[in-house]
N, CA, C and O atoms as CSV, one atom per row, in Angstrom:
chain,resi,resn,atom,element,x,y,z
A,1,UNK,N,N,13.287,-5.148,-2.028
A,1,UNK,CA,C,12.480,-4.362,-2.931
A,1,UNK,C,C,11.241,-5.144,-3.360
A,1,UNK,O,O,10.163,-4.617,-3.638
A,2,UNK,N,N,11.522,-6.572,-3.391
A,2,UNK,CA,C,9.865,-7.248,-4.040
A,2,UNK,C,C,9.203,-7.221,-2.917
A,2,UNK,O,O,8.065,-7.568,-3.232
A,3,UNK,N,N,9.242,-6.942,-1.387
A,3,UNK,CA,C,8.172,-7.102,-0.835
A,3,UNK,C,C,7.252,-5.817,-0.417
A,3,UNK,O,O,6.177,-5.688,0.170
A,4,UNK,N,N,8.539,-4.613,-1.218
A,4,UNK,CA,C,8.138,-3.493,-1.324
A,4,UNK,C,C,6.784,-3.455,-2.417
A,4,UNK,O,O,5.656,-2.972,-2.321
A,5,UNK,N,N,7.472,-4.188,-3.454
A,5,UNK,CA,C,6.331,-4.331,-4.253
A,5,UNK,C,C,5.269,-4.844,-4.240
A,5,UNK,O,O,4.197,-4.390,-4.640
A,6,UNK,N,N,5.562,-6.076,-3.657
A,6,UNK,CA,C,4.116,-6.865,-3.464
A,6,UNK,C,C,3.114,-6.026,-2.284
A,6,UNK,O,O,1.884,-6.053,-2.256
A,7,UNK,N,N,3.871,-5.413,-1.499
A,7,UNK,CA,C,2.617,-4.305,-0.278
A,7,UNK,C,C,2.214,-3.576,-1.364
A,7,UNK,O,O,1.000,-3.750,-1.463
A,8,UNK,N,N,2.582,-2.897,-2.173
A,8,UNK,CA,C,1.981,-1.877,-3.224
A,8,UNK,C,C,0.820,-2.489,-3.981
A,8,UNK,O,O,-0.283,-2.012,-4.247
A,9,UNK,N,N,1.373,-3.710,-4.269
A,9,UNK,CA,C,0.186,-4.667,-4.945
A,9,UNK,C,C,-1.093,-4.725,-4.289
A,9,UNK,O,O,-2.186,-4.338,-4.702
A,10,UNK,N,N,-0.762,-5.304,-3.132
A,10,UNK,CA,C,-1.836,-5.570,-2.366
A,10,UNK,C,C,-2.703,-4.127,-1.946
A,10,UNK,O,O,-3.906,-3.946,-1.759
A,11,UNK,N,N,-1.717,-3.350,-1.898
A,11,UNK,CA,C,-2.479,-1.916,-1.326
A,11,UNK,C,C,-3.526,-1.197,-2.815
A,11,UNK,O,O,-4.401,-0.348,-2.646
A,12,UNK,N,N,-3.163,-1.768,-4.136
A,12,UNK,CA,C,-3.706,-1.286,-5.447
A,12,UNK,C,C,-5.103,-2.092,-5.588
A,12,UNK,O,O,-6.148,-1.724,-6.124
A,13,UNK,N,N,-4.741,-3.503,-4.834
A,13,UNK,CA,C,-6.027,-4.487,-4.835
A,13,UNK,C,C,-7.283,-3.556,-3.840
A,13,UNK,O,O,-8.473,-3.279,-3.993
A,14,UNK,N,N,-6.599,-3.384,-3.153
A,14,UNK,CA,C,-7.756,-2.820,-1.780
A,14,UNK,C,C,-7.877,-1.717,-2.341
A,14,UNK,O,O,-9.059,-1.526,-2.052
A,15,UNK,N,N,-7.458,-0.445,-3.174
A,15,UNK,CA,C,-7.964,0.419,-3.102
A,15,UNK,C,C,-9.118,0.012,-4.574
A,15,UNK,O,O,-10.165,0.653,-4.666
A,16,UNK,N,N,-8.843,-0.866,-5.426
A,16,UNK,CA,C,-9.912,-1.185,-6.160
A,16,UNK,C,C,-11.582,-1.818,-5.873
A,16,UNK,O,O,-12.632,-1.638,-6.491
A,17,UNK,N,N,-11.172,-2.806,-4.363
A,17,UNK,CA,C,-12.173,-3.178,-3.458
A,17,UNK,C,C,-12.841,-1.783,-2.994
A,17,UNK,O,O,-14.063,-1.653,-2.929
A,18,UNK,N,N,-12.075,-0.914,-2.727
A,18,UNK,CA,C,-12.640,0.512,-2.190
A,18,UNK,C,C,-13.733,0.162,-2.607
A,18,UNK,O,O,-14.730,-0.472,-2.260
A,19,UNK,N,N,-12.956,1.226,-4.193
A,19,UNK,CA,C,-14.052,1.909,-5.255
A,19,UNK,C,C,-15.000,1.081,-5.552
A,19,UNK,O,O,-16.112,1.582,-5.718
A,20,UNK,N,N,-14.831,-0.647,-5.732
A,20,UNK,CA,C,-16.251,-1.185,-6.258
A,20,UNK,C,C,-17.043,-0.771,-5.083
A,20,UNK,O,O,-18.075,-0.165,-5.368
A,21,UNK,N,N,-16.751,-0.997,-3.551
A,21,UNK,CA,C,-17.769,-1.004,-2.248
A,21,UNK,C,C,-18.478,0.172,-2.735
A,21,UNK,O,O,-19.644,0.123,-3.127
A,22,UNK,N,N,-17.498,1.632,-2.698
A,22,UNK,CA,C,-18.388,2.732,-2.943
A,22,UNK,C,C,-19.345,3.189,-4.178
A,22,UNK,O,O,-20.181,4.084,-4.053
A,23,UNK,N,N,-19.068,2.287,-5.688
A,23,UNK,CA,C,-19.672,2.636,-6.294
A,23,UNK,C,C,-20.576,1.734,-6.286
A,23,UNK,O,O,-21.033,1.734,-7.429
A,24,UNK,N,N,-21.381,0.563,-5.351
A,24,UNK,CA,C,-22.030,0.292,-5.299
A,24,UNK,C,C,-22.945,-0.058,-4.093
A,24,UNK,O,O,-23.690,-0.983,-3.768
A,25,UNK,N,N,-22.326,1.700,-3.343
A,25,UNK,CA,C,-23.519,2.278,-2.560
A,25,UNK,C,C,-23.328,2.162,-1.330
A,25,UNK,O,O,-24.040,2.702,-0.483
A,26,UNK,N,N,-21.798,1.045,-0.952
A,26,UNK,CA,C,-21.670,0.410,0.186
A,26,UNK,C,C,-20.332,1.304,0.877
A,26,UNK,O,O,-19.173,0.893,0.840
A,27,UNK,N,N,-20.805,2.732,1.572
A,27,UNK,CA,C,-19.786,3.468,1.926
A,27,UNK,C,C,-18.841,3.083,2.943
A,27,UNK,O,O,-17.656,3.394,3.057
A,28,UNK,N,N,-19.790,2.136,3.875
A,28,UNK,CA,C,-19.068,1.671,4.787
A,28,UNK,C,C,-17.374,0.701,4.204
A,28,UNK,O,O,-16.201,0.838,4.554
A,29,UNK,N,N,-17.991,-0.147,3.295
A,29,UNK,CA,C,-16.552,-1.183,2.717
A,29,UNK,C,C,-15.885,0.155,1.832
A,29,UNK,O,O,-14.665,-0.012,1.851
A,30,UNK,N,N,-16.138,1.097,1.261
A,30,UNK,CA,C,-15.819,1.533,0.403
A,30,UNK,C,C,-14.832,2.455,1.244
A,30,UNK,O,O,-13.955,3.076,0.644
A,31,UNK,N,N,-14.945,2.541,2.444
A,31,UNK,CA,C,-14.525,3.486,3.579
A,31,UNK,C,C,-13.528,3.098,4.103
A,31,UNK,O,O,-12.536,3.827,4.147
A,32,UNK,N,N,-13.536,1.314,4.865
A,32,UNK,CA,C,-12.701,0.791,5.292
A,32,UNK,C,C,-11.640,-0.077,4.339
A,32,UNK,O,O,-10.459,-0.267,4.629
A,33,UNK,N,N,-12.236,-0.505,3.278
A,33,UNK,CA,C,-11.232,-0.913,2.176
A,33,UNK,C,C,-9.996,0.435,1.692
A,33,UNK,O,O,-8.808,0.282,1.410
A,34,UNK,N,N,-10.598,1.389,1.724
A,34,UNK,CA,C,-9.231,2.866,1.313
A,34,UNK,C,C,-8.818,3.147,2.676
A,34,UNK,O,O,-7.872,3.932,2.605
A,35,UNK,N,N,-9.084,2.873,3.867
A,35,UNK,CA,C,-8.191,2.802,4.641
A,35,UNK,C,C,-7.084,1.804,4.849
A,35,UNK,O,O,-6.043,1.974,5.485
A,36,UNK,N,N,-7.496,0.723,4.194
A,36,UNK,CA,C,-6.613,-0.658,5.036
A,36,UNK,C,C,-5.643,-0.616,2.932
A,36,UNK,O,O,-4.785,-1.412,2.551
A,37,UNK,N,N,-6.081,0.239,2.327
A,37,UNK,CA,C,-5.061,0.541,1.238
A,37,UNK,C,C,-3.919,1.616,1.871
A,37,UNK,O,O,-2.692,1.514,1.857
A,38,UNK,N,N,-4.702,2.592,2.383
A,38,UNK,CA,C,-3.728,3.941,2.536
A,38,UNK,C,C,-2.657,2.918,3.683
A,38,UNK,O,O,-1.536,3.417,3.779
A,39,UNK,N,N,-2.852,1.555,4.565
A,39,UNK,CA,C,-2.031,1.623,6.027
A,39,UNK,C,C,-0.877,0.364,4.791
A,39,UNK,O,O,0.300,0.071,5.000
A,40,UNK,N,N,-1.578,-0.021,3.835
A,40,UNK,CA,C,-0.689,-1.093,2.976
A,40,UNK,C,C,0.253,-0.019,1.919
A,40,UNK,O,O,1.462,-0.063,1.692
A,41,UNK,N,N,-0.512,0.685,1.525
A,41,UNK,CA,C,0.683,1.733,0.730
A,41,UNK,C,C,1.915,2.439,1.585
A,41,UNK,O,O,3.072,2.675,1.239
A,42,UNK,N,N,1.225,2.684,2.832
A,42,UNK,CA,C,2.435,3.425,3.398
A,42,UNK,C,C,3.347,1.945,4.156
A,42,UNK,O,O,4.457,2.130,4.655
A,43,UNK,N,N,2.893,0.957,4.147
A,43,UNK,CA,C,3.874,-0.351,4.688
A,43,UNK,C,C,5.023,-0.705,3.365
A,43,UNK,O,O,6.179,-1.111,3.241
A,44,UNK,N,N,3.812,-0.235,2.459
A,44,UNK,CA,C,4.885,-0.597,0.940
A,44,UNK,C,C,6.088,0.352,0.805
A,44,UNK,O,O,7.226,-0.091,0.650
A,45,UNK,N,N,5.832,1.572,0.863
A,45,UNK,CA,C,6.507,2.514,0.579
A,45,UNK,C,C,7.725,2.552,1.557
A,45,UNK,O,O,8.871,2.832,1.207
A,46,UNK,N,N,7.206,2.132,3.240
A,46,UNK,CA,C,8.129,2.619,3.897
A,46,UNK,C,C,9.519,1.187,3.903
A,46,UNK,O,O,10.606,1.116,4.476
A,47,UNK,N,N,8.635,0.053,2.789
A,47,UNK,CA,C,9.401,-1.098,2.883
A,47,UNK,C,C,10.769,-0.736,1.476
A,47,UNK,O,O,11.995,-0.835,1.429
A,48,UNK,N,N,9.940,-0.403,0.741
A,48,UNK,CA,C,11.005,0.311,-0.552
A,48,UNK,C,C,12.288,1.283,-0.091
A,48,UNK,O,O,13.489,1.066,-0.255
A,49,UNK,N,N,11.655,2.388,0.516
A,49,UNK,CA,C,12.583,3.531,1.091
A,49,UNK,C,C,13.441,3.081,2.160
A,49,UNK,O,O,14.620,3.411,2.027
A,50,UNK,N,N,13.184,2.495,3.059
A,50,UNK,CA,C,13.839,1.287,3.730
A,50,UNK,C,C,14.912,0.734,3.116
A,50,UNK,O,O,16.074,0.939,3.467
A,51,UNK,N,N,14.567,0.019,2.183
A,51,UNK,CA,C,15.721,-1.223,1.253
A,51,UNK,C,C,16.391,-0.131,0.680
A,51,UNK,O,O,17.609,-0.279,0.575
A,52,UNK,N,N,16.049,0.627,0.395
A,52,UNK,CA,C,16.851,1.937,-0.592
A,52,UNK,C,C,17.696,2.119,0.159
A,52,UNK,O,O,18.755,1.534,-0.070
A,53,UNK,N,N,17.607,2.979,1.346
A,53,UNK,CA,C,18.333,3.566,2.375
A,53,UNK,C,C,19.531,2.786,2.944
A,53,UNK,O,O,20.576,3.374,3.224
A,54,UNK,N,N,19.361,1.329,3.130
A,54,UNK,CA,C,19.645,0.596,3.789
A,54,UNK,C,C,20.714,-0.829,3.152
A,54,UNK,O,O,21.346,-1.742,3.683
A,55,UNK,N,N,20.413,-0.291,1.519
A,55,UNK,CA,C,21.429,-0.858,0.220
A,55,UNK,C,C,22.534,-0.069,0.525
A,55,UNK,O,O,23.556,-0.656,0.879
A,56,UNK,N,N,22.530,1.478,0.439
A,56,UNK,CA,C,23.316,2.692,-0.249
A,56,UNK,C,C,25.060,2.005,0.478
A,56,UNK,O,O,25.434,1.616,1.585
A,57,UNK,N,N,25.541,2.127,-0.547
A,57,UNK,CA,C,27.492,2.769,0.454
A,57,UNK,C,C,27.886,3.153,1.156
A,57,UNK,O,O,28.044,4.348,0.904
A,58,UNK,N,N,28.314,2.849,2.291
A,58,UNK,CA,C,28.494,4.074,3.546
A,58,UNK,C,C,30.168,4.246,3.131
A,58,UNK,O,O,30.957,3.467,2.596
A,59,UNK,N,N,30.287,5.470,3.578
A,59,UNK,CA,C,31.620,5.713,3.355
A,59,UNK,C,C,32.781,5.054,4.350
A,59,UNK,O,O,33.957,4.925,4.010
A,60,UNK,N,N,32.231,4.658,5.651
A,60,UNK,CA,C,32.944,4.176,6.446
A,60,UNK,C,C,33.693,2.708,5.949
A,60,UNK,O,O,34.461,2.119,6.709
């Protein structure tokens, strides 16, 4: 679960890099920084749902 978290981290950093790129005019970083957030959020997420899935009880 923490490395679930820490991708989330990192993916919250980049999407803040976005927004400064774009609000200061630079669409290009502002473009590729919310992409390389959206490919770290979904690494985070799929690392959480993962550990979730993969904790649970099996009945066997």
């Amino acid at each position: 679960m923490g490395v679930g978290v820490v991708w989330l981290g990192m993916a919250f950093l980049a999407f803040l890099n976005g927004g400064a790129g774009w609000d200061a005019g630079h669409s290009d970083l502002g473009f590729w920084w919310t992409v390389i957030a959206g490919l770290l959020a979904i690494t985070g997420l799929g690392a959480l749902i993962g550990t979730w899935i993969h904790t649970q009880p099996t009945d066997a």
